[in-house]
N, C-alpha and C positions, 0 to 999 in steps of 0.2 A: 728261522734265522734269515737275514737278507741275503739278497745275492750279492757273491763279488762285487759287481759293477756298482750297487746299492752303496756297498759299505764305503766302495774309493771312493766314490762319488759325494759323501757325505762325511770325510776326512777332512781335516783344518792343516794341511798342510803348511811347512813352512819354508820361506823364501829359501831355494839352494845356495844363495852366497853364505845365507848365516850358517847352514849346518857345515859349508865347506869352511868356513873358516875355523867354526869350534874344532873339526879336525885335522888343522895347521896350513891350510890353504891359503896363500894370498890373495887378496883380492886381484891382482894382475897374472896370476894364474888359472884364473876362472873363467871363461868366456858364454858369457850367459844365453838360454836360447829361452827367454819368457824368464818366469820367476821361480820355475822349477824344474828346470832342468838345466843343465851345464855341461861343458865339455871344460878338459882340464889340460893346458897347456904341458908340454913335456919340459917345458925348461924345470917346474917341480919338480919331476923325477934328478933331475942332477942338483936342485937345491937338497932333496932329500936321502941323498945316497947315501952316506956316510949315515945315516941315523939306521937303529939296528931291528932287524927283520921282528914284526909279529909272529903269533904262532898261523901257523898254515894248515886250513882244514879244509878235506877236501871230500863233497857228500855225492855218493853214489847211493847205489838202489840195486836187488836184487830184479832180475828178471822179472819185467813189469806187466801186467797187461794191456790190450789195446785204449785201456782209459788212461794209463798212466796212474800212478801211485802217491804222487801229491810230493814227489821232488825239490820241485821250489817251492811250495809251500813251507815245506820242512828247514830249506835251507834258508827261509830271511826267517823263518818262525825260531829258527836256531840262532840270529843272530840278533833277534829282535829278545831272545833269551838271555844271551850272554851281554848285553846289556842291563837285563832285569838285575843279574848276580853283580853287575861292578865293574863289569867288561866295558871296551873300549872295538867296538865289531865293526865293522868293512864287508859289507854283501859283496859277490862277483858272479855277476848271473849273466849268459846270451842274450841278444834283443832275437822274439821269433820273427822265425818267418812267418808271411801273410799267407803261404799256402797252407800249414793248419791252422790258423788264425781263422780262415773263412771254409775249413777242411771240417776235419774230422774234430780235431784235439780242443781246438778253439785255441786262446790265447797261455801266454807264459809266467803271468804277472804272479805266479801263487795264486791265494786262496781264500776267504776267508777273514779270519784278522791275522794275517800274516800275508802280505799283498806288498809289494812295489807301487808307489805311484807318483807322477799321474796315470793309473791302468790305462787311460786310451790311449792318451802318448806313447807309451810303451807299448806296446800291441801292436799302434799302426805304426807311422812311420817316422819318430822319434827323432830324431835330429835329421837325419836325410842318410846314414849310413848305407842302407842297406842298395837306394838306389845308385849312390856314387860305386859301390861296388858293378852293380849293373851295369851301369853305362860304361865303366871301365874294362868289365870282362866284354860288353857289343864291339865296343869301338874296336878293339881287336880280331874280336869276327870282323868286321868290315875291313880292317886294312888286309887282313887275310883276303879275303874276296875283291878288293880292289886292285890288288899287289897282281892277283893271276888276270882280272880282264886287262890290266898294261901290261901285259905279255911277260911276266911270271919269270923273271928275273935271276931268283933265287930258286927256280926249278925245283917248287915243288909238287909232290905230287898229289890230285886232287883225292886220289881215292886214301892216302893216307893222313889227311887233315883232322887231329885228334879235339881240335878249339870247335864247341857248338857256340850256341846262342844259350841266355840266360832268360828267365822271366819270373817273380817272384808269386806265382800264380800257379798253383796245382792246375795242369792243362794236359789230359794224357794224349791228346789228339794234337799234341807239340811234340811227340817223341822223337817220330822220325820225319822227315819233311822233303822236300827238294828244293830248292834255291836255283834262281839264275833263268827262270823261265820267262818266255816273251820275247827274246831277238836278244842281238847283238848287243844290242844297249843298254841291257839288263844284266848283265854282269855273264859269267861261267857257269852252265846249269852244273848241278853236282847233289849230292846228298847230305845232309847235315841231320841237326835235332836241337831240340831244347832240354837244358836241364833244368831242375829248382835254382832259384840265384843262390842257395847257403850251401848248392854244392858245387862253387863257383872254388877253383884255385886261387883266386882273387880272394874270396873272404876267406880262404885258410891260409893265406899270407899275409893278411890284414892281422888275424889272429897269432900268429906268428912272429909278427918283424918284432924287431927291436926300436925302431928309429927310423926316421929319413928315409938315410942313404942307406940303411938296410934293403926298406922299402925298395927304394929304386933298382939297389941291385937284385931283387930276390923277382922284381916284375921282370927282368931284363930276361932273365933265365927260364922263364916257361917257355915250354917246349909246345909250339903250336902241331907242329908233325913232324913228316919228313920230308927230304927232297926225292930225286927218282936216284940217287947214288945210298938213300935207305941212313943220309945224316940227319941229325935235327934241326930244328930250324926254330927260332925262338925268337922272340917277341922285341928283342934287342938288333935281331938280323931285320926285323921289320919295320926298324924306328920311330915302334908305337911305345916302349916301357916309358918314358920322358912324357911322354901325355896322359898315359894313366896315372903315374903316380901324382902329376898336378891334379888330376882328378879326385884322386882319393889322398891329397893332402890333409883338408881336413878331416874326414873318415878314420883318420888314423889316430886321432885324439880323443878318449877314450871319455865317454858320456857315464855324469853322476844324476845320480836322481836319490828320491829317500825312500825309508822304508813306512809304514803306516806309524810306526812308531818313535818315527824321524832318526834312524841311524843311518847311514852314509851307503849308497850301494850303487858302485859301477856297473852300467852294464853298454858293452861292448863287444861286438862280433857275432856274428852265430851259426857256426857250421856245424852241419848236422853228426847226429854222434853213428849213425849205421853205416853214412856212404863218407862224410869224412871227419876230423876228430875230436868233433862235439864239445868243445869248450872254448870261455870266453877268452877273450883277450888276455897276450904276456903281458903287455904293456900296462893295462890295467891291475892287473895283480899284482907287477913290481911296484905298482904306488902304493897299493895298496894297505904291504907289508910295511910300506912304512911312514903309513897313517894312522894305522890300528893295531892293539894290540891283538888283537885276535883276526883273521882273514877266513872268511865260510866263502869257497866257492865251489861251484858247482858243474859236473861232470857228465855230457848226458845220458840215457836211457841206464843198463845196469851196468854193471863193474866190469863186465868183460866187456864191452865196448867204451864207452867216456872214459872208466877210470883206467883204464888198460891203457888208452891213449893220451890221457893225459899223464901218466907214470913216464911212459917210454916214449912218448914227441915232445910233448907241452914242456916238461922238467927240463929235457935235455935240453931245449933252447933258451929255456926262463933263466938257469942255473936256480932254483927255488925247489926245493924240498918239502913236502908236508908231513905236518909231526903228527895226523890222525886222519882217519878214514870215520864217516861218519854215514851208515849205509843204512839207508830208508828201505822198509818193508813194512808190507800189508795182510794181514788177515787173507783179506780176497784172493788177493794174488798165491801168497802159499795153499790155497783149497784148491785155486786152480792147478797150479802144480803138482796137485793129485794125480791129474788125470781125467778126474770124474766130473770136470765140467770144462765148459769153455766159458769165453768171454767175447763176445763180441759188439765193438761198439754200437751206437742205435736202437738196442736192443736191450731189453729187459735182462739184469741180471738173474741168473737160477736162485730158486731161494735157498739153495741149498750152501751157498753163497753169502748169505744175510742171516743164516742160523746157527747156530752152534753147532760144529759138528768136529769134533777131537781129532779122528778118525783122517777122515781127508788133509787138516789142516798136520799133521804129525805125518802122513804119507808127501807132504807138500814141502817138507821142512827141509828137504835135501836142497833145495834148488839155494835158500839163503846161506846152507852150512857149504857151498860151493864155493857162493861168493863172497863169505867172508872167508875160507882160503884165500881164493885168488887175491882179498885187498893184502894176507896177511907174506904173501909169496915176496909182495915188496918191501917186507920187513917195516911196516907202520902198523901200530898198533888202529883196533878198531873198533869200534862203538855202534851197536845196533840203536836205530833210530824208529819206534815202534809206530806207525802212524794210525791214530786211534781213527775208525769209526763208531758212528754210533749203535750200529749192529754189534760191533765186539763185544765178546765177554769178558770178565776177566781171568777164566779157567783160559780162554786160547791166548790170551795178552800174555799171559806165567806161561805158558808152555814154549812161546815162541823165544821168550827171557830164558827160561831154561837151555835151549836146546841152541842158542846163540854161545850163549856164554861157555858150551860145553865144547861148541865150533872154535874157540879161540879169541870171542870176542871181549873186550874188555869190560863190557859191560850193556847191556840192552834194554833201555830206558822207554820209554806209551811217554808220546807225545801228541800234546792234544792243541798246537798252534795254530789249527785253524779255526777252533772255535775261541781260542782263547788269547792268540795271541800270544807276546813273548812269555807272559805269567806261564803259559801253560806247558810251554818248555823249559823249564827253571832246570828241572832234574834233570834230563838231557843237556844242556849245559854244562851243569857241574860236571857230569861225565864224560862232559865232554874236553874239559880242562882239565879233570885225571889226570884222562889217558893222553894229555899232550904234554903232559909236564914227565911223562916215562921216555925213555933213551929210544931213540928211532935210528934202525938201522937200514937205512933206506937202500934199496938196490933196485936196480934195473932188471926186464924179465931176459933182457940178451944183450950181447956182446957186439957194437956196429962191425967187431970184422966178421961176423958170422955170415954166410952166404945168405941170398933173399930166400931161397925156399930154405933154409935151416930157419931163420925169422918165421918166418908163417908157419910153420910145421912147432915151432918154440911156444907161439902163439896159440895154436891150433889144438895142441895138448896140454899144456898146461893150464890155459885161460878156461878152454871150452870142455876140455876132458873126452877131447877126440882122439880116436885108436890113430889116426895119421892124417895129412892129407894126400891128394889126387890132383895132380897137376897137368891141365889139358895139354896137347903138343903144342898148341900155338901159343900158351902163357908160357911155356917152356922156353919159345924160342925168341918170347918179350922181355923173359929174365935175362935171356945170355946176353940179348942188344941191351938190356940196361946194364946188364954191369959190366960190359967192353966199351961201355962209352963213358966210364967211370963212377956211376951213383950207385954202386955196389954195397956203401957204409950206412947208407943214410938209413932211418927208421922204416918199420911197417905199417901202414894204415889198412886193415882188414874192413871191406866194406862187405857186412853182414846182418842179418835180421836182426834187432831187437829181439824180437818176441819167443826166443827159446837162447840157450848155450850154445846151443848146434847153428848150423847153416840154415836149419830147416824149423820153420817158422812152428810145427806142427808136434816137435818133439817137445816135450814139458818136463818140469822136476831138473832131475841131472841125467841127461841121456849117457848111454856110456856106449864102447864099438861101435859109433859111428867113424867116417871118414869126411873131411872136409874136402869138397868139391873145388879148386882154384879154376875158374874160367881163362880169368885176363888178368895180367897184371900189366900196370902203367906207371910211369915214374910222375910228379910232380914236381919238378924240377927246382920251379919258385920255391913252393911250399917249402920242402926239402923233406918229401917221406915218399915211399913208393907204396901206391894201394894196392890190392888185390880184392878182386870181385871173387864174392862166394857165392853159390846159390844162384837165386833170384833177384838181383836188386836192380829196383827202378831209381833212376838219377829224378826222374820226373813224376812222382805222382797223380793222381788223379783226385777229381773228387768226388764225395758219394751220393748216394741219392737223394741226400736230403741235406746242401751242405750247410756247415754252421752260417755262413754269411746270408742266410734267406732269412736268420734274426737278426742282422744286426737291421738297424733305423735310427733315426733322427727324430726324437719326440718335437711338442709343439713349441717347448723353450730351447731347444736348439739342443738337448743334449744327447748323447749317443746312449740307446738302446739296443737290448739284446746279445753285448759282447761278452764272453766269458773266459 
C-alpha cells in the first residue's frame, strides 16, 4: 500500500469554493487561501441560524497507546462513509501541532484513504492560525515584562507571574529559563518558561468563543498573575486584550478543506486533550450542524479525557448536544491493556501483539467496557468503532463486538477506512445513524454549583474509577483564592496522562483503589474552566532520539517528503 503522503499527493482534488458551495456556502462567505483551502466568514453562521441542527457525532477512542489508535483516520473514514450511504457529512477535526508533527506522533491528517487534504497544508502551517495564536499569547508576555521595567504600576508581583512564553516546537530545554539578564536595559531578570503553543489559553479561547466581541471580552479576562496585595491582574489591566484580538481576528474564522473523498471538513483549533480540552472549534461546529446532515467530530486521546471534556466545557458553551458517541478501539491496544506487554513508540512492536492471542485481548477488554461506561454516564447512546488491522483476526474482531455490545454499546461494527476508504466504513455508518435516530438523554457529569474539588473528585471517580482524590496544601489553598474571587461555577479541566484511566501513565486495563494525586489547580479565566494538574504533566514536551522531522525533505520537483 502507498504511504499517506503518496496517496494525498496523488489525489485530484477539487476547488474549495465548489465543494463549499454544493454545501450552501456563498460565494461571499468564503475567503479563499489558494484553491483549496478556505476560511468561512461568520456572517454564514447568522445567515444559517434558523436552519435546523444535523445529527451530532462525537468519536472518541478507548485508552490508546503511545502510537495512537487511528482516531482521525476513523473519524473522516466515518464521514467519508456516511456519504457512501446517502449522508450529507461535515468532518470537524483540530489543526496539529508542529511539536508531534516533527515529535514523536507525526502528523493529524488521518490515514490511508481516509486523509484530509491538502496533508501538507494541514500538517504545517495551514492558514496561519496557529502562529496568530502565538504571537498573541508573546505579546502579552512582553507587555507583562515591559509593564514591570516602567516601574510596575499595577504592582505586580514578579514571583507570581502565571503568563510564560509559547513556541509551537517540542523544546524541553524551554521549560524553565530566566529572563531579563544583562543590565538595566534588558528588562526585570525573573523566572518564566515555555509552554507548547496548543497549550496556550489563547488557543482554548479561540476554541471556545463564540464571536467577536466574545473574543475580546474572554482575552480581556486572563488572568496573567497577581499583584503583591495576592488580586489578579489581567490582560485587560494591561491594555494588551484590544491588540490580541486584532491579532487573532482572522484566526478566528474557522478553515474548510476536503476530505479525499471531497466531503466538506473544518478544521480549526487545536488544544491539546491531556493538559487542555482537546477539541476543535465551537464555532466551527455550530456551522457545521447546519450545513450537514450528519456532523463527525472529533475528541482527543480517549473518552476520559476529549470526550469527558468535550461533554462538560465544549457543550456547555456551544449549547449543541450530540446524539452518539462513536468510540474507536484497537486489537493492539486492548492486548496491551493486559498487562502483558508494552508499547513503546520507536520500537518494534512484541509479536505477541500482531498474533492472535484470545487470552490477553479478553484480559484487555476492561479497559474499552470502561469507556464505553463513561460515554454511556452522559446518557448518549454508543457505537464501537472497530479499527481493523491487518494482523486481526476475525475470532478477536467477534470477541471485541461481543463483549462491546454486552458493555452497553449499541452496536460495534470492524472498520477498515484506511485501506479502503469510505466503502469500507459503510457498516459503521449505518450504525452509526441507528444509534442516532434513538432518544438521547444527554446530561452533564456535575452540577456548576458543585465545589471545585467535589468537580475533580466527580471526575476522578466516575471518569477514571478512582477510590478518591488527594489534594496537595498548596492547590488547596489555589482553590479557596479561586473561588473567593468568584470562578467557583465554571467547569473542570483535568490535565492528565493519556496513556492509562489513572494519573499514572503505567497503570493499564481499568485500574481500580487508586487515588488521584491534585498538585496545582489554576483558573483560566478567558477560557472559562479551571484546570487541575495530576501526576506528571509536562506543558512542554521534548523530542526523542530520533525525531520524526529528520524525514521530512524537499524532493528534487519541489515536493515534500517524508511527512506522515
Amino acid at each position: 500500500m502507498l504511504s499517506d503522503l503518496a496517496i494525498a499527493q496523488a489525489a485530484r482534488l477539487r476547488p474549495i469554493l465548489e465543494i463549499a458551495q454544493e454545501y450552501g456556502l456563498k460565494e461571499e462567505e468564503v475567503e479563499s487561501y489558494g484553491r483549496y483551502m478556505a476560511k468561512v466568514r461568520l456572517e454564514a453562521l447568522e445567515r444559517l441560524r434558523e436552519r435546523p441542527n444535523g445529527k451530532y457525532v462525537d468519536v472518541t477512542a478507548i485508552t490508546p497507546t503511545p502510537l495512537g489508535e487511528g482516531k482521525t483516520t476513523v473519524t473522516i473514514g466515518l464521514s467519508q462513509a456516511l456519504k457512501v450511504i446517502g449522508k450529507k457529512p461535515v468532518t470537524c477535526i483540530r489543526q496539529p501541532s508542529l511539536g508531534p508533527v516533527f515529535g514523536i506522533k507525526g502528523g493529524a491528517a488521518g490515514g490511508g484513504y481516509s486523509q484530509v487534504v491538502p496533508m501538507e497544508d494541514f500538517n504545517l502551517h495551514l492558514t496561519g492560525d496557529n502562529h496568530a495564536v502565538g504571537v498573541a499569547h508573546n505579546l502579552l508576555a512582553a507587555f507583562i515584562d515591559n509593564h514591570l521595567h516602567h516601574g510596575n504600576g499595577l504592582g505586580i508581583d514578579p514571583r507570581q507571574i502565571w503568563w510564560r512564553h509559547v513556541v509551537d516546537v517540542s523544546d524541553r530545554s524551554l521549560r524553565k529559563i530566566v529572563k531579563g539578564l544583562g543590565g538595566p536595559n534588558d528588562g526585570v531578570p525573573r523566572e518564566s518558561g515555555f509552554d507548547i503553543l496548543v497549550a496556550s489559553e489563547c488557543m482554548a479561547i479561540l476554541a471556545l468563543t463564540t464571536g467577536l466581541r466574545d473574543l475580546r471580552q474572554r482575552l480581556g479576562r486572563i488572568i496573567v498573575g497577581l499583584n503583591y496585595q495576592k488580586e489578579p491582574v489581567t490582560a485587560e489591566d494591561l491594555h494588551c486584550a484590544g491588540a490580541m484580538t486584532v491579532l487573532l481576528r482572522q484566526a478566528l474564522l474557522p478553515n474548510i478543506l476536503q476530505t479525499l473523498e471531497g466531503t466538506l471538513c473544518f478544521v480549526h483549533t487545536g488544544p491539546f486533550a491531556n493538559i487542555a480540552h482537546g477539541n476543535s472549534s465551537i464555532l466551527a461546529d455550530q456551522l457545521a450542524v447546519k450545513l450537514g446532515d450528519y456532523v463527525v467530530t472529533e475528541s482527543g486521546f480517549g473518552a476520559d479525557c476529549g470526550m469527558e471534556k468535550f461533554m462538560n466545557i465544549k457543550c456547555r458553551y456551544s449549547g449543541l448536544r450530540p446524539d452518539v458517541v462513536c468510540m474507536v478501539a484497537t486489537v493492539r491496544a486492548l492486548k496491551m491493556h493486559s498487562g502483558l506487554f508494552t508499547v513503546v513508540a520507536g520500537k518494534p512492536l512484541d509479536k505477541g501483539l500482531v498474533e492472535e492471542n484470545l487470552e490477553a485481548l479478553a484480559r484487555g477488554m476492561c479497559n474499552l467496557e470502561k469507556q464505553v461506561e463513561n460515554a454511556r454516564q452522559f446518557g448518549v447512546p454508543v457505537v464501537v468503532a472497530i479499527n481493523r488491522f491487518t494482523t486481526d483476526t476475525e475470532r478477536e474482531l467477534e470477541l471485541i463486538r461481543e463483549r462491546a455490545i454486552a458493555a452497553g454499546a449499541e452496536d460495534a461494527v470492524v472498520a477498515e477506512v484506511h485501506a479502503r476508504g469510505g466503502e469500507g466504513g459503510a457498516a459503521l455508518a449505518e450504525a452509526v445513524v441507528r444509534a442516532a435516530e434513538k432518544p438521547s438523554a444527554f446530561r452533564y457529569l456535575y452540577d456548576l454549583d458543585c465545589s471545585i474539588a467535589e468537580k475533580i473528585e466527580i471526575i476522578a471517580t466516575r471518569m477514571y474509577g478512582a477510590r478518591g482524590i488527594e489534594i496537595a496544601s498548596a492547590a488547596r489553598k489555589q482553590i479557596e483564592w479561586i473561588e473567593r474571587h468568584g470562578f467557583g461555577r465554571l467547569p473542570v479541566c483535568v490535565a492528565k496522562t493519556q496513556l492509562s484511566l489513572s494519573h499514572d501513565p503505567g497503570l493499564k486495563g481499568r485500574p481500580s483503589g487508586f487515588v488521584v494525586p491534585v498538585r496545582e489547580v489554576r483558573v483560566a479565566a478567558g477560557a472559562g474552566f479551571v484546570y487541575a494538574l495530576t501526576g506528571e504533566i509536562s506543558t512542554m514536551p521534548g523530542l526523542p532520539s530520533v525525531p520524526a522531522g529528520t524525514k521530512v525533505d524537499i524532493d528534487e520537483q519541489g515536493r515534500v517528503v517524508g511527512l506522515f
